[in-house]
N, C-alpha and C positions, 0 to 999 in steps of 0.2 A: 283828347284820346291819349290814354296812357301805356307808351308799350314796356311791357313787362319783358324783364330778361332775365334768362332762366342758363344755370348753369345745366349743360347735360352730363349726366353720366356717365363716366368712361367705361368702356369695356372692361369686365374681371380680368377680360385674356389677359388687358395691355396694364395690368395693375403688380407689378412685385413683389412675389413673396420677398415678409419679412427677414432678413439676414440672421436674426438670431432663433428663428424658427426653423433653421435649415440648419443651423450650429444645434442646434437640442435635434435635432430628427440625426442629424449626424453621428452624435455623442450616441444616442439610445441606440441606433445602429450600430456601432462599433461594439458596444456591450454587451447586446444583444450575440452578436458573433462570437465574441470570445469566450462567452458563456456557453454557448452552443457548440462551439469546438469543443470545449472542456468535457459537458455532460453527452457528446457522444460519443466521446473516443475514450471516458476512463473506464476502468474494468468494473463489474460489479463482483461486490465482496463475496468467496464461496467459502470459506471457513476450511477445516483440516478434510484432509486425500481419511478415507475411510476403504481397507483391505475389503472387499466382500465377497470375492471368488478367486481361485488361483486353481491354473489346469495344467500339472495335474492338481490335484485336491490335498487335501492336508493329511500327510498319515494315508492316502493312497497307494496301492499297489499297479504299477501299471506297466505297458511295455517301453523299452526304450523309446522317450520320447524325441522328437526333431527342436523345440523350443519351449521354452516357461513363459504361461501366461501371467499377472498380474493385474485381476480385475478391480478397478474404485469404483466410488457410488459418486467419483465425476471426471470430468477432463484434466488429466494431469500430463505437463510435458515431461513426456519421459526421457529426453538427453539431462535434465536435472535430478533424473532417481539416481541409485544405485544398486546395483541387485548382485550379489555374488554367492556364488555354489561352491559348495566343497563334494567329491565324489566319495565313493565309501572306502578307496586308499587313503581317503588324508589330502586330497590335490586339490587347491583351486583352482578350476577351472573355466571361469568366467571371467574376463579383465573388463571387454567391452560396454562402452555405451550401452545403455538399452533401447528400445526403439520401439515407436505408435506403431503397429501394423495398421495396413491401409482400412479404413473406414471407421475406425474402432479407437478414436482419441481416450476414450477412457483406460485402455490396456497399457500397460507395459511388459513388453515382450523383450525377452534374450534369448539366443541361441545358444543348443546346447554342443558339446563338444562332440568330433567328428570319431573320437573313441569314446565309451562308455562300461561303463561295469554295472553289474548285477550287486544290490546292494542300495542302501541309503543311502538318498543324496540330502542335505541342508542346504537350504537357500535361505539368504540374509537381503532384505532389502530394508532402502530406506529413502524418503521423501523429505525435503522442504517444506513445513508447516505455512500458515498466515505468518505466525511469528518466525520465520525464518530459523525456526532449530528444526531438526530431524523430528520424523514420526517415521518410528523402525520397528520392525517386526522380522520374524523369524517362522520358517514352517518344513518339512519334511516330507518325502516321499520315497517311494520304495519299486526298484527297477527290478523284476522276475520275483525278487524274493526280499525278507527285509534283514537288516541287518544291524550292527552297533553302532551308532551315529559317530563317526571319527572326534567332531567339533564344530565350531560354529564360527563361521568366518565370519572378521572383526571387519568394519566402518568404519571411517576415521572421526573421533571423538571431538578432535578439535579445529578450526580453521586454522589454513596457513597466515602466516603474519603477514608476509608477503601481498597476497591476493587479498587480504583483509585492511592494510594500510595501502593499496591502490583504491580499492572500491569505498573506503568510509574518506581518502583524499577528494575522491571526484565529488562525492558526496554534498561535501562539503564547500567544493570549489561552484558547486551548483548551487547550492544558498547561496553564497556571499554573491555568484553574478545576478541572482535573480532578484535579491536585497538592491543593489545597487541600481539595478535596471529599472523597478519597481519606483526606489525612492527618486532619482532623476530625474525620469517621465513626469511624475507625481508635481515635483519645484520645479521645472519648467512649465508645465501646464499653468500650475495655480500660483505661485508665488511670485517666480523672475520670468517673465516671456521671453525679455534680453538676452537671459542666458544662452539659449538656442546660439546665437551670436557666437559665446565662446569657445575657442578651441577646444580649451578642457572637458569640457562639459559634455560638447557635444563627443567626444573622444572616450566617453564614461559610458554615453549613452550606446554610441556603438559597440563599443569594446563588451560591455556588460552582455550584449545581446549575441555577438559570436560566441564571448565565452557560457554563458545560461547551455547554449546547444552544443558548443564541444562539450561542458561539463557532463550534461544531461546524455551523449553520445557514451561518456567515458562511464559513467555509472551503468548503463546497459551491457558495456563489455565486460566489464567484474562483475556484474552481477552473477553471470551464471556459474564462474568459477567459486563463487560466496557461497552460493546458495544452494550448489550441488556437493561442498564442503571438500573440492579435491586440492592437491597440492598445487603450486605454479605451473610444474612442466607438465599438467594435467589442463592449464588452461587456456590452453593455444585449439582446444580441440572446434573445430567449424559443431558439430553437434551440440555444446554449450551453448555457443554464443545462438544459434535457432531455437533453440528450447528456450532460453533469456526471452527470445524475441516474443515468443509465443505462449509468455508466460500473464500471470496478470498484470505482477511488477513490470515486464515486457509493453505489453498494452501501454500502461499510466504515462512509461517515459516515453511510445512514440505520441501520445497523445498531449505530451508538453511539448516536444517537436511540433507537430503540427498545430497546439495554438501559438508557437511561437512566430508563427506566417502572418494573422492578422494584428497582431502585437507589435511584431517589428516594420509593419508597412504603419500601421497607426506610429510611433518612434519618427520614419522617414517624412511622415507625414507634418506630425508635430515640427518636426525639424525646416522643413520648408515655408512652414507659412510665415505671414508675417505674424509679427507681436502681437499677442491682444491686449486691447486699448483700452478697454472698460471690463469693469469688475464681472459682469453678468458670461462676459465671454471667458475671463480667466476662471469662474467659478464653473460653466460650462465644460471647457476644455478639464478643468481639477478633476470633474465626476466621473470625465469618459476616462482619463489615465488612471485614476482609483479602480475603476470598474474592472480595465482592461488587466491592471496589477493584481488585483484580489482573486484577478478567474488564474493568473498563473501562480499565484503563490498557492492557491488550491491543490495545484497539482504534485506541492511537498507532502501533503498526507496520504492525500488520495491514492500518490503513486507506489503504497507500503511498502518502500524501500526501507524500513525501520524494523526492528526487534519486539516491538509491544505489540504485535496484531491488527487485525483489523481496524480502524478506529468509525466508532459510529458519525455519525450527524451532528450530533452537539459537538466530537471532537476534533471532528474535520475545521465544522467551523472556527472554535476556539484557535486553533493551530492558524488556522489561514488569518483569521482576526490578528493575533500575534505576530505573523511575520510581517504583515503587511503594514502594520503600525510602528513595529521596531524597522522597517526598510526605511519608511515615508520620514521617522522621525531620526535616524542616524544619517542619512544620507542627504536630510537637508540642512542638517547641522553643518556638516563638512562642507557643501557646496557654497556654501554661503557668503565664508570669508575667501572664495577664489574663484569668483568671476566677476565681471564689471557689472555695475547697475544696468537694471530694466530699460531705462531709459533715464535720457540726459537730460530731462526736462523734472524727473523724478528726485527728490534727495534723498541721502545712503540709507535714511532712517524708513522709507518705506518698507523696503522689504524684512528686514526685522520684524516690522510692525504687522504683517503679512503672518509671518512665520508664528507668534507666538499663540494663538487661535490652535494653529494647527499642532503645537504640539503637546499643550494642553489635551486637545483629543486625543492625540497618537498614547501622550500618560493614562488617560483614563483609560483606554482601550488596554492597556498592557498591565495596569490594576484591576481590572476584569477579569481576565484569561487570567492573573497570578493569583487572583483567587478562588476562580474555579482548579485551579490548580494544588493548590492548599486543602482545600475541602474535598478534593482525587486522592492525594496524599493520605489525608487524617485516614478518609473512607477506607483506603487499601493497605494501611500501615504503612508506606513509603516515604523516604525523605523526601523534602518539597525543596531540594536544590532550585530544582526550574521554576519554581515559586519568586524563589527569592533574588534569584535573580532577574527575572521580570519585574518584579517592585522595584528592584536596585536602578534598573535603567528607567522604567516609571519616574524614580524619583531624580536618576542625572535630567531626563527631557523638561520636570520639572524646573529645576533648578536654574537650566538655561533659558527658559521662558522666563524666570523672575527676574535674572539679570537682565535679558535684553532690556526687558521693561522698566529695570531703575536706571540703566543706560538710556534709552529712552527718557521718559522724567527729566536727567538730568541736562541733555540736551534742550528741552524745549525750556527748561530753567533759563539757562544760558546762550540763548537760543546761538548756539554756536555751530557752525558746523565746520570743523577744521578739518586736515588730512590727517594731523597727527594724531586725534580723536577718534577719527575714524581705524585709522594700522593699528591701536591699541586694543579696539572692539573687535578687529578680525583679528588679530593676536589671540584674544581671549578666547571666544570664540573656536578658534582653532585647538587650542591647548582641551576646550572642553570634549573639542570633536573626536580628539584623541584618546580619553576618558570614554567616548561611547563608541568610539572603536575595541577598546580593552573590556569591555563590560560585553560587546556581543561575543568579541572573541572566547570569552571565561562558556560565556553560554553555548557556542559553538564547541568549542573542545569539550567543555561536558557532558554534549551530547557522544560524541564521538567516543572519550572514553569509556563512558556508558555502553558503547557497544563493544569496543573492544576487551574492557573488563568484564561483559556479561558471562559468567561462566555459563558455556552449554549444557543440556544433558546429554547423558552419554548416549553415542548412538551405537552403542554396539549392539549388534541381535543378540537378542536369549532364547531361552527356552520358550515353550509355548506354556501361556498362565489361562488359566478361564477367566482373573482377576487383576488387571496388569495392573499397574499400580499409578500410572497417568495414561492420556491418551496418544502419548509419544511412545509409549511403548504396546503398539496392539500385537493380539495374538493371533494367529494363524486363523483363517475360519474353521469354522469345524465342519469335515466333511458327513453328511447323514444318508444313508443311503434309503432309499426305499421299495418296493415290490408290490403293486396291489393284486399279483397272481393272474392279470389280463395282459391278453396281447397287447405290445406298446405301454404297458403300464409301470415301467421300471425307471429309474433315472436314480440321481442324486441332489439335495440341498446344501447347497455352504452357508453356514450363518455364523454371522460376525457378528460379536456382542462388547461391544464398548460401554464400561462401566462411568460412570458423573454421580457426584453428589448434588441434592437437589433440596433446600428447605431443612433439611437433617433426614431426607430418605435417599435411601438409593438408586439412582434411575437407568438402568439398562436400556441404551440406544443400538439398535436391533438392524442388521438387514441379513435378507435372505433373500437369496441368488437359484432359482431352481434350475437343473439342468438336465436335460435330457438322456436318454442311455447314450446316444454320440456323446455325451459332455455339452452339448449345445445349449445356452439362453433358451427358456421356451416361458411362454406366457398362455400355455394350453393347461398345465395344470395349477390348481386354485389351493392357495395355502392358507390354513387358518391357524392360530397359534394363544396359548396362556403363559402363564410362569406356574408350576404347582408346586408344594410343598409337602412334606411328607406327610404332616399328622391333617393333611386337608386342605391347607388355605390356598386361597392361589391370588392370583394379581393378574388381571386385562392385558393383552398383547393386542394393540388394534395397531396392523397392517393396512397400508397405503402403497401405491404406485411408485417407485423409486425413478422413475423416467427411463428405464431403461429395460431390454427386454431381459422378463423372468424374475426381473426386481423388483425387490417389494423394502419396504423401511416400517420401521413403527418404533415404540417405547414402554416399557415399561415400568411402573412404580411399586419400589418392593419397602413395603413396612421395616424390615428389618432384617438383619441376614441372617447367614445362615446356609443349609442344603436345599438347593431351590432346582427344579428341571426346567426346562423351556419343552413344551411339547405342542408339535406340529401335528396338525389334521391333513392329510392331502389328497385332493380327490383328481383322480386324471379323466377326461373329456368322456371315456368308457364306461364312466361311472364306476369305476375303482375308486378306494379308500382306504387309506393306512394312517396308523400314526404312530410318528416318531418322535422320540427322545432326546435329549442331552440336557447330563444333568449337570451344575454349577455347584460350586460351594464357596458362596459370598460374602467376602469378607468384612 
């Protein structure tokens, strides 16, 4: 009789997940988060403040009014406008802030003075673009009676130096901590686990992550003095810095704040544990600090604190691709030659050995974006400064990856491994760090000058044009009145016609704003509209919903210019109908 023995089964319960399957669930977690902070709290792109009602109306005759409205076709914070009136003396009379009236984020409203005259008044306002220069405009009305417009009260054309070299300092102070914080996290994760150990290091890593969020606090406070273009003693005002807040620049920087919470706990986090022992954990721990680095360096585009506009998808990424490669790949150069090795069981030449992988990719990566950069350039007729200096430090990461490696070589030659061999390779090393320290700095200040040479355009108000001649300078809506001879059937239209070139035609981007005999938004009467021409032709007006009440948007495409009308069909709920006119002469 043979007894059989049989191994049983242990419980799943009492079986241990594996260790490194809780390090990858970790890792994809942390990313997961940082990424999710990011894409809910940065602003989504709305392009330029577009005029399309102002009450009273353009060229209106009305009674003394109590306040000037200023209506967009979207949410703009109005402590960053500027809006000033001259009376029909010659007096400005408007200094203050402007202000959202309650429910009604789209308006900008100013109060008007507590004395008034019979006569024309000019109002001059002006807004903050995507790209951060002015879009101004100019319009008129007429109190009892009208009269000879005195002037047209000037804008300030240019920023102060002042507010301009605090807000592009913080700027700036915010890459370099975010660079640093980035590459840091990055070589301790993946290259030196030891390092964590170091005073230094760990002292970069903190240091970097208070300074990211003063820097990033200090950029939000210049901003709104930047961007609302007032002097310094204009920048202390509490309605700036609210408007900043509530801006979309606003938004992007509390949104790097707040991924800065899971960013800097994964930092503490890093910091505490122990060393990792095998390659799969150092490569684990490398992906989650790339992750966690690439969702904050996002938030340098995203958060359009820059000059050039919105930037699309392809350029957000290229941009984040490039800081995050130039962080990883300057900042592990410098750590390198000053901290103690990984571990004592480890020799000096590991981690070299480590690094040179990495910055291989970091080159390749910064040859990518400098050539998508060159071929932006060719495309837009622009110098490729930022081209070339991407390549430039491409080719320094280059450079220090060949040395290590015939440093390398010749060690396992001679299979030596002295001290004095060693101080000579962090010497080098170092001297090189200092080279890719000079190389970001040229790129840093370039950009900075870049802004601070950018000549603006001028934002003074003019005259009212049917044809302005950018979209930084729009024209007053044109107010249209109408009558269909029924009760209830009167009101007025504002329409605001911004001209673009399009393919080599002209393209007229359209809203109209109807309003009620009170002046009131109304979505009761139905507006249909063409463009016509005199000897006959005409060109499609197709009108859509502008989201707001009584708004309506559309476009149109004109062959060629010329004398062209825009004429409005309007029919009120009574079954009235008129139609109205205004004619253009398009340049």
């Amino acid at each position: 009789m043979t007894a059989m023995l049989t191994r049983q089964r242990p419980d799943r319960r009492d079986v241990p997940r594996p260790p490194m399957l809780r390090r990858v669930l970790a890792a994809v977690l942390f990313v997961a988060v940082c990424w999710g902070a990011l894409l809910a709290t940065m602003p989504a792109p709305q392009g330029n403040p577009v005029l399309r009602s102002t009450s009273p109306g353009n060229s209106e005759n009305v009674k003394s009014p109590d306040e000037v409205l200023l209506r967009f076709d979207r949410p703009v914070p109005a402590g960053l406008a500027t809006v000033r009136i001259i009376s029909p003396p010659g007096d400005q009379v408007v200094f203050t802030r402007p202000y959202n009236p309650a429910g009604h984020d789209d308006t900008v409203a100013v109060a008007m003075p507590p004395v008034r005259y019979g006569g024309t008044y000019t109002v001059a306002w002006a807004l903050p673009s995507d790209r951060l220069e002015q879009v101004a405009g100019a319009f008129t009305f007429d109190v009892e009676m009208p009269s000879t417009p005195v002037g047209v009260p000037e804008i300030a054309a240019e920023h102060d130096p002042w507010v301009t070299g605090a807000h592009v300092a913080a700027r700036v102070a915010a890459l370099g901590a975010m660079s640093l914080l980035i590459g840091a996290a990055v070589f301790v994760a993946a290259l030196q686990p030891g390092a964590a150990r170091s005073r230094s290091v760990r002292r970069v890593l903190i240091w970097s992550g208070i300074g990211t969020a003063l820097a990033t606090m200090g950029t939000l406070v210049t901003f709104g003095p930047y961007a609302a273009w007032v002097p310094l003693g204009d920048s202390f005002d509490p309605a700036l810095f609210w408007a900043a807040v509530e801006s979309p620049t606003g938004h992007g920087m509390l949104g790097r704040l707040a991924l800065l919470v899971p960013v800097l706990a994964g930092v503490v986090r890093l910091l505490e544990a122990s060393p990792a022992e095998t390659r799969r954990a150092r490569l684990t721990r490398g992906v989650a600090a790339l992750g966690g680095g690439a969702a904050l360096a996002a938030t340098w585009p995203l958060a359009r604190t820059r000059p050039i506009g919105t930037p699309t998808p392809l350029e957000a990424a290229v941009d984040t691709a490039t800081l995050t490669a130039a962080a990883v790949g300057i900042t592990s150069v410098l750590l390198l030659g000053r901290v103690v090795p990984s571990s004592h069981r480890e020799p000096e030449s590991v981690v070299p050995r480590r690094l040179i992988p990495v910055l291989a990719g970091c080159s390749a990566v910064l040859v990518g974006t400098g050539g998508y950069r060159v071929w932006q350039a060719v495309r837009d007729g622009e110098p490729a400064w930022l081209a070339i200096g991407l390549v430039a430090l491409a080719v320094l990461l280059v450079v220090v990856s060949v040395v290590l490696r015939v440093r390398l070589r010749r060690q396992r030659a001679l299979a030596v491994e002295s001290v004095e061999r060693g101080s000579a390779e962090i010497r080098t090393l170092r001297t090189m760090a200092g080279v890719g320290i000079g190389v970001a700095a040229v790129l840093v200040g370039a950009t900075s000058a870049l802004v601070l040479a950018q000549a603006p355009d001028t934002a003074h108000a003019r005259n009212d044009s049917p044809t302005p001649a950018s979209i930084r300078q729009q024209p007053g809506p044109f107010r249209l009145a109408y009558d269909t001879g029924k009760p209830g059937g009167q009101g007025s239209i504002d329409l605001a016609l911004i001209p673009a070139e399009e393919n080599g035609r002209i393209r007229l981007d359209t809203h109209i704003t109807v309003l009620d005999e009170a002046g009131r938004p109304t979505d009761a009467v139905r507006v249909a509209g063409l463009l016509a021409r005199e000897k006959g032709a005409s060109a499609p007006l197709a009108l859509r919903s502008g989201g707001g009440p009584g708004h309506a948007v559309g476009a149109a495409s004109l062959p060629e210019p010329g004398k062209w009308a825009v004429v409005l069909n309007v029919r009120t709920p009574d079954g009235g109908a008129q139609t109205v006119a205004q004619p253009l002469d398009v340049h």
